[in-house]
N, C-alpha and C positions, 0 to 999 in steps of 0.2 A: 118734341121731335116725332117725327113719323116718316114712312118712306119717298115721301112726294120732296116734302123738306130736305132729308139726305141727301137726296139726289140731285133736288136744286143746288143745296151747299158745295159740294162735291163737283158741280159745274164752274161756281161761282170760284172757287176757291182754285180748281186749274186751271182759270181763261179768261177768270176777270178782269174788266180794265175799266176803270170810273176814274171819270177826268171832274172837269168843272162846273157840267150840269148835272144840276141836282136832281133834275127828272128822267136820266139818262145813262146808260152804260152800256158796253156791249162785253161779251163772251166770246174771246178771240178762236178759234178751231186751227190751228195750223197744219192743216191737211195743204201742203205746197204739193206731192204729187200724187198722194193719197185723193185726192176730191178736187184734182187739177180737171178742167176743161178737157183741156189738150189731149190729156193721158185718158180719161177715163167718162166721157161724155154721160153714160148710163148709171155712175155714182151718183153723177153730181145732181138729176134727181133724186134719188133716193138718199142723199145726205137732205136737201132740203123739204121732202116729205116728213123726214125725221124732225127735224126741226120745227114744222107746223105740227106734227102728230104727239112728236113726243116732250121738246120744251114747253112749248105755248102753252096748253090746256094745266098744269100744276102753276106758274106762273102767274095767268092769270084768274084762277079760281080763288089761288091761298094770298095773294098781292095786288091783284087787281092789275096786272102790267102786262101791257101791250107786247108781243114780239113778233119780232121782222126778221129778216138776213138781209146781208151783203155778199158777196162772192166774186173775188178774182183768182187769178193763178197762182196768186201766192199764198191766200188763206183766205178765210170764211171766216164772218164777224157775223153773231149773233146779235141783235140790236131791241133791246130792253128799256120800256119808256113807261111812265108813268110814276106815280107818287111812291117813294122809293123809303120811306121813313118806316114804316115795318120791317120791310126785307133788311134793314139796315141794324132796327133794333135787335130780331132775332140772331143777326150774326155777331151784332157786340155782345149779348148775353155768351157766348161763348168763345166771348176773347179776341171774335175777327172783325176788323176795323174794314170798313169798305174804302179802299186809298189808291191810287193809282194802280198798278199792274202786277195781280195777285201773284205772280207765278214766282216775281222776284222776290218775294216775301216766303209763300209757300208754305205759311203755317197753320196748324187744325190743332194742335195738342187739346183744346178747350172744345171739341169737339167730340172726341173719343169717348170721355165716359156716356156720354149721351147715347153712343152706337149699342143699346144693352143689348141685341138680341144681333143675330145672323141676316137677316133679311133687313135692318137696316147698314150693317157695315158690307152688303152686297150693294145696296141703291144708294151708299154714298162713292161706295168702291165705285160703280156704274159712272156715275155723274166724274170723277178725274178722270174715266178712263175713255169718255166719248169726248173728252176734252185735250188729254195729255198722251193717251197711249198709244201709240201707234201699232197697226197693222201692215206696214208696206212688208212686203215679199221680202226684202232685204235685210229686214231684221231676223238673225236665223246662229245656232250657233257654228259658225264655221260652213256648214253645207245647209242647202234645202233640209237635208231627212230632220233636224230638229228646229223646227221654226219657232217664234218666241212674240209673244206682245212684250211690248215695249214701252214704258211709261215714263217720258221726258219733262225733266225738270230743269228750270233755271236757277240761276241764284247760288247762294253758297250755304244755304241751311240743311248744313249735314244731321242736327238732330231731328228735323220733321222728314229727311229721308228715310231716317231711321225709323221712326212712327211707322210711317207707309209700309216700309218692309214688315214691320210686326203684323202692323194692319191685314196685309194681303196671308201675312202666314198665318193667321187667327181664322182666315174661312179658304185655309188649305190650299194657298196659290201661296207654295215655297216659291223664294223667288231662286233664280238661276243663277245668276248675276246679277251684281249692284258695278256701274262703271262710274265711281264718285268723282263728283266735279274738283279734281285734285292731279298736280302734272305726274305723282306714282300710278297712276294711269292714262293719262291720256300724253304724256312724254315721256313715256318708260328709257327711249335709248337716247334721246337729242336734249343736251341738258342745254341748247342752247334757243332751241323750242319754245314761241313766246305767248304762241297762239292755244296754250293748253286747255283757257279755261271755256268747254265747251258744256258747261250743266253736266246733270246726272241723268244716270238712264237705269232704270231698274226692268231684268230683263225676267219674263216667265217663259215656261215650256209652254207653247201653245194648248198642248194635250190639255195639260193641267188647268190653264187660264178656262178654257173651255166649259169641263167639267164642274169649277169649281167660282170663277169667280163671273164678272159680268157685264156686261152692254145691253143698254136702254135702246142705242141706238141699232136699229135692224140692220143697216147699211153697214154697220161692223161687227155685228156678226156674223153677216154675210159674207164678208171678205176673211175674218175670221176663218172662217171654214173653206174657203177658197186655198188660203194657204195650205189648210191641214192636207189638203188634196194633194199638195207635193212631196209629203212625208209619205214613206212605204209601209210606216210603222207605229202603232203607239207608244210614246214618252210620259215617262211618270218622271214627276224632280222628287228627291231624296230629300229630307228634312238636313238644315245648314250642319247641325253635329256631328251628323252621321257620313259627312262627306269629305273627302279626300281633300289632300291639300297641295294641290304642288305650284310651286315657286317659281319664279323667274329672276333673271338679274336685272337691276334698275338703277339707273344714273339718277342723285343726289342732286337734286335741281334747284334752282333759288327760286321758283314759286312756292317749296313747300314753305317759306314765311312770308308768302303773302298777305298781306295785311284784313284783305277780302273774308279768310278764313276763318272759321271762329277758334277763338282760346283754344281749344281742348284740341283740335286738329293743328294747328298752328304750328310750327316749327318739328312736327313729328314726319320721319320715314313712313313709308307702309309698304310692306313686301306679297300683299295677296289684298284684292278686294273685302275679303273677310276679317283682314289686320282692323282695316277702321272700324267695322261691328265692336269688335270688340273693347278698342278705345273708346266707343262711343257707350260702351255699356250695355249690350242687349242681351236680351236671357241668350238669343240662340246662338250668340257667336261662338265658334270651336275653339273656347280660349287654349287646354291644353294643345290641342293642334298646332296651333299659331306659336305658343311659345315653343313647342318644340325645336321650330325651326329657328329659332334664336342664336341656334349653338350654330347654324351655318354663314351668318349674316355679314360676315369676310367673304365670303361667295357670290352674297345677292346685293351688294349692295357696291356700286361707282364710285367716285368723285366726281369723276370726268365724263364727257358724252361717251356712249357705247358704240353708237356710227354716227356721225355727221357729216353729211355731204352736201356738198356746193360749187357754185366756180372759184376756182384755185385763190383769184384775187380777195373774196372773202373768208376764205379759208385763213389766209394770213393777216390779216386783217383780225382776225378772231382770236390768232394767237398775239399780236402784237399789244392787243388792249387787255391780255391776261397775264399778268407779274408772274405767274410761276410759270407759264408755257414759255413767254417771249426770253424768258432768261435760263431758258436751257442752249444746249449747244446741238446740232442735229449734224449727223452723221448722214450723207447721200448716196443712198445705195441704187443702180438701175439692175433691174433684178426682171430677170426670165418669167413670162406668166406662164409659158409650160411649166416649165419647172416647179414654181409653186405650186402649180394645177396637179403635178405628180404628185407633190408630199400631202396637199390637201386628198385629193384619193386614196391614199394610204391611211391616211389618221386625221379625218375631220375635225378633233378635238383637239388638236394640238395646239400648244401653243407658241412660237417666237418670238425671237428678239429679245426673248428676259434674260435676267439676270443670274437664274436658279430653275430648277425645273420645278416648281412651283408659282411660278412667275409671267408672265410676256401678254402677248397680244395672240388673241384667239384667232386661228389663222379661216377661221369660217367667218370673221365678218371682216380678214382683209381681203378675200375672195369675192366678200359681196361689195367695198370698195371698189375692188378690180373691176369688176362689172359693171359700178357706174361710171367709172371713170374711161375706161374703152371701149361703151357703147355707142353705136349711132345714133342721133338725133332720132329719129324713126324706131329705133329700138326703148328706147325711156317713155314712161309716162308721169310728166312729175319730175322726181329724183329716183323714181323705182323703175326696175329693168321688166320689161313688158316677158311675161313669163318668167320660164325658170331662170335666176339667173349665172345656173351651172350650165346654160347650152348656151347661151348668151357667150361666157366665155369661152366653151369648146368650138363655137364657132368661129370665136376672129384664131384661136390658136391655128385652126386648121386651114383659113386663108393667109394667116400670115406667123407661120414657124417659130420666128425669131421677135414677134412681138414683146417686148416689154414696158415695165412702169416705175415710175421713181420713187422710191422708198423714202423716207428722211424719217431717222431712228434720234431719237434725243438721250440723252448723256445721264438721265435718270425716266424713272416709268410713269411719263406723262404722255399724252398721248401722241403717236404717231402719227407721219402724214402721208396718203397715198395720194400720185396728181398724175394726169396723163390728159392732152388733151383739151385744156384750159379748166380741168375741171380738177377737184380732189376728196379727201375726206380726213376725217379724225376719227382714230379710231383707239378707244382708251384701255388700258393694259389690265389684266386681271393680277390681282397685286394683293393676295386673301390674309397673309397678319398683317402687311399696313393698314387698311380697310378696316378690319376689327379693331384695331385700334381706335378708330374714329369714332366708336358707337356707344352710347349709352343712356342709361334710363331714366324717363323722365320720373324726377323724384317722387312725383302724385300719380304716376298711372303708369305702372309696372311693365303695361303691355304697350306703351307707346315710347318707339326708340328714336333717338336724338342722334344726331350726325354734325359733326363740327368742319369746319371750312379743314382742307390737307395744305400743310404747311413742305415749304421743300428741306425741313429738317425728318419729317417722318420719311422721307423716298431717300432718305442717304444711308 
């Protein structure tokens, strides 16, 4: 091994794709508006300078192979020709098979010990990240001021995500966020959500990625630093231990067994991006952290969707093909949006319609129902209310006083339906010792918790 090699591997291994010729492959770039035409004319040389300057010449000195590019508006293919039986040996000695389209595979483990020193697990680091990570401006946490590289992966190989994340925290690029290709994240409220499985994304502080980790190619760390220019400020990331932990609540989705998934992930909840770490076994995961939160997990954790919204007709439709919703009995209530709009301004947290005051439906996300469902076409983007969707609703109160919307409360704490308009939602009840009830550990791995289907013997 040596740095020219890591850094070819580390190419090869984010973007490769070998099909049926044996003299032949390319190195897919999925810069769609990153190294787009349209968007960025003045990139798109300097992506393909990089590519004559900085693939070609390791290539073909250590392999003897030709490279070219391709470029459209949706991506850039690296194009690699030549007698390919070397390149091929060296990456079987370390366990990587050259086969169809690396990314959906996405594995190095047989690569790592190889990495002995800082200066090659930076030029292998280099090589996924002029391949997989992106720089666009919109990678960011929540605002510009903390901007983040981004390192996108496909597939469902949660332990080589795991690798990476060691990998990058071993030359001091903590990562920020890990967003695993799993629906406890990417379908946190819509358990009925079918599109979740979108890859992983492992997210750095830009600062940090900067300082510490690296890009072969100039064109990204140009733009690298371009972003930093909207930050007002320097960001350091915290090592994963030392870091705070807070929680959300998440609807109990049926992709968490999907089949896609490996064992070890398979059938388990996760209530923080850091849960999986730790299932997955990494020194850095905050195991005490994580279990702390164990003792809330009547809190954090649905049966039911936490907002789902659609037109009214598949709203019902949704319930009619679910045995426990369709066989409840619903109560129609048409109910004042001022009025709600009062009690909601009084006590955001509150909850209605239950049973005990421990109990009901969080009246903050039947407000933000209300809001899809009595918006103008013109006012939605999607299913989401263009802006806030608390002026959204003070505005039609204020042209129309007497506005209301139909309630339908069911006869135990499944979810509710709000519809106004051809449209409606489901919106599912916070229900915290039935919930706990549902939960428990998987008998091989203490920190991974198991969630059983809710029966309508437990809601009575």
């Amino acid at each position: 091994m040596n740095t020219d090699k890591a850094y070819l591997f580390g190419l090869i291994i984010g973007g490769g794709v070998f099909g049926g010729n044996e003299a032949q492959f390319k190195i897919r770039l999925p810069y769609k508006q990153w190294g787009s035409f349209m968007r960025n004319p003045v990139r798109v040389g300097e992506i393909s300078r990089d590519i004559m300057n900085v693939v070609s010449p390791p290539f073909r000195s250590i392999y003897g192979i030709n490279v070219s590019f391709e470029a459209t508006n949706s991506e850039w293919n690296i194009l690699c020709e030549g007698d390919l039986a070397q390149l091929k040996a060296d990456l079987l000695s370390y366990g990587i098979e050259c086969e169809g389209d690396m990314r959906l595979r996405f594995g190095f483990a047989g690569i790592i010990p190889a990495l002995v020193d800082l200066n090659l697990k930076r030029r292998f680091i280099a090589g996924l990240a002029d391949t997989i990570a992106s720089t666009v401006e919109s990678h960011r946490r929540f605002t510009n001021e903390i901007q983040t590289v981004s390192f996108e992966i496909k597939g469902f190989n949660f332990p080589a995500v795991c690798n990476l994340c060691k990998l990058l925290y071993s030359v001091n690029c903590f990562p920020d966020q890990v967003a695993w290709n799993h629906p406890n994240c990417h379908a946190t409220c819509d358990f009925y959500y079918r599109g979740w499985a979108k890859g992983f994304k492992i997210r750095i502080m830009l600062d940090q990625y900067i300082t510490s980790g690296s890009f072969a190619f100039r064109s990204k760390a140009e733009s690298a630093q371009e972003n930093r220019g909207l930050q007002q400020q320097t960001h350091r990331a915290t090592p994963c231990p030392e870091r705070d932990i807070s929680v959300s609540r998440s609807c109990v989705h049926p992709g968490e067994n999907d089949t896609r998934l490996p064992e070890s992930i398979r059938g388990g909840h996760y209530i923080h991006n850091r849960h999986f770490c730790a299932v997955l076994g990494c020194e850095h995961a905050p195991y005490e952290k994580i279990a702390e939160k164990f003792s809330q997990v009547g809190n954090l954790i649905i049966p039911f969707p936490i907002l789902y919204k659609d037109v009214i007709g598949r709203i019902e439709s949704t319930i009619g093909t679910d045995g426990l919703l369709a066989n409840r009995e619903y109560a129609t209530l048409h109910v004042s949006v001022g009025v709600l709009h009062s009690q909601y301004v009084e006590n955001k947290r509150q909850l209605i319609y239950g049973t005990n005051a421990g109990n009901g439906y969080p009246i903050s996300e039947v407000m933000q129902a209300i809001a899809f469902v009595i918006a103008d076409n013109n006012e939605l983007k999607g299913k989401r209310p263009i802006g806030s969707f608390e002026q959204l609703i003070e505005r039609h109160i204020e042209e129309d006083p007497e506005l209301s919307v139909e309630i339908r409360t069911p006869d135990l704490l499944t979810p509710l339906v709000v519809a106004a308009n051809g449209r409606g939602a489901l919106i599912g009840a916070r229900n915290p010792l039935v919930y706990e009830g549902l939960v428990s550990r998987d008998p091989d791995n203490p920190y991974k918790l198991c969630v059983r289907s809710i029966a309508e013997d437990d809601l009575r």
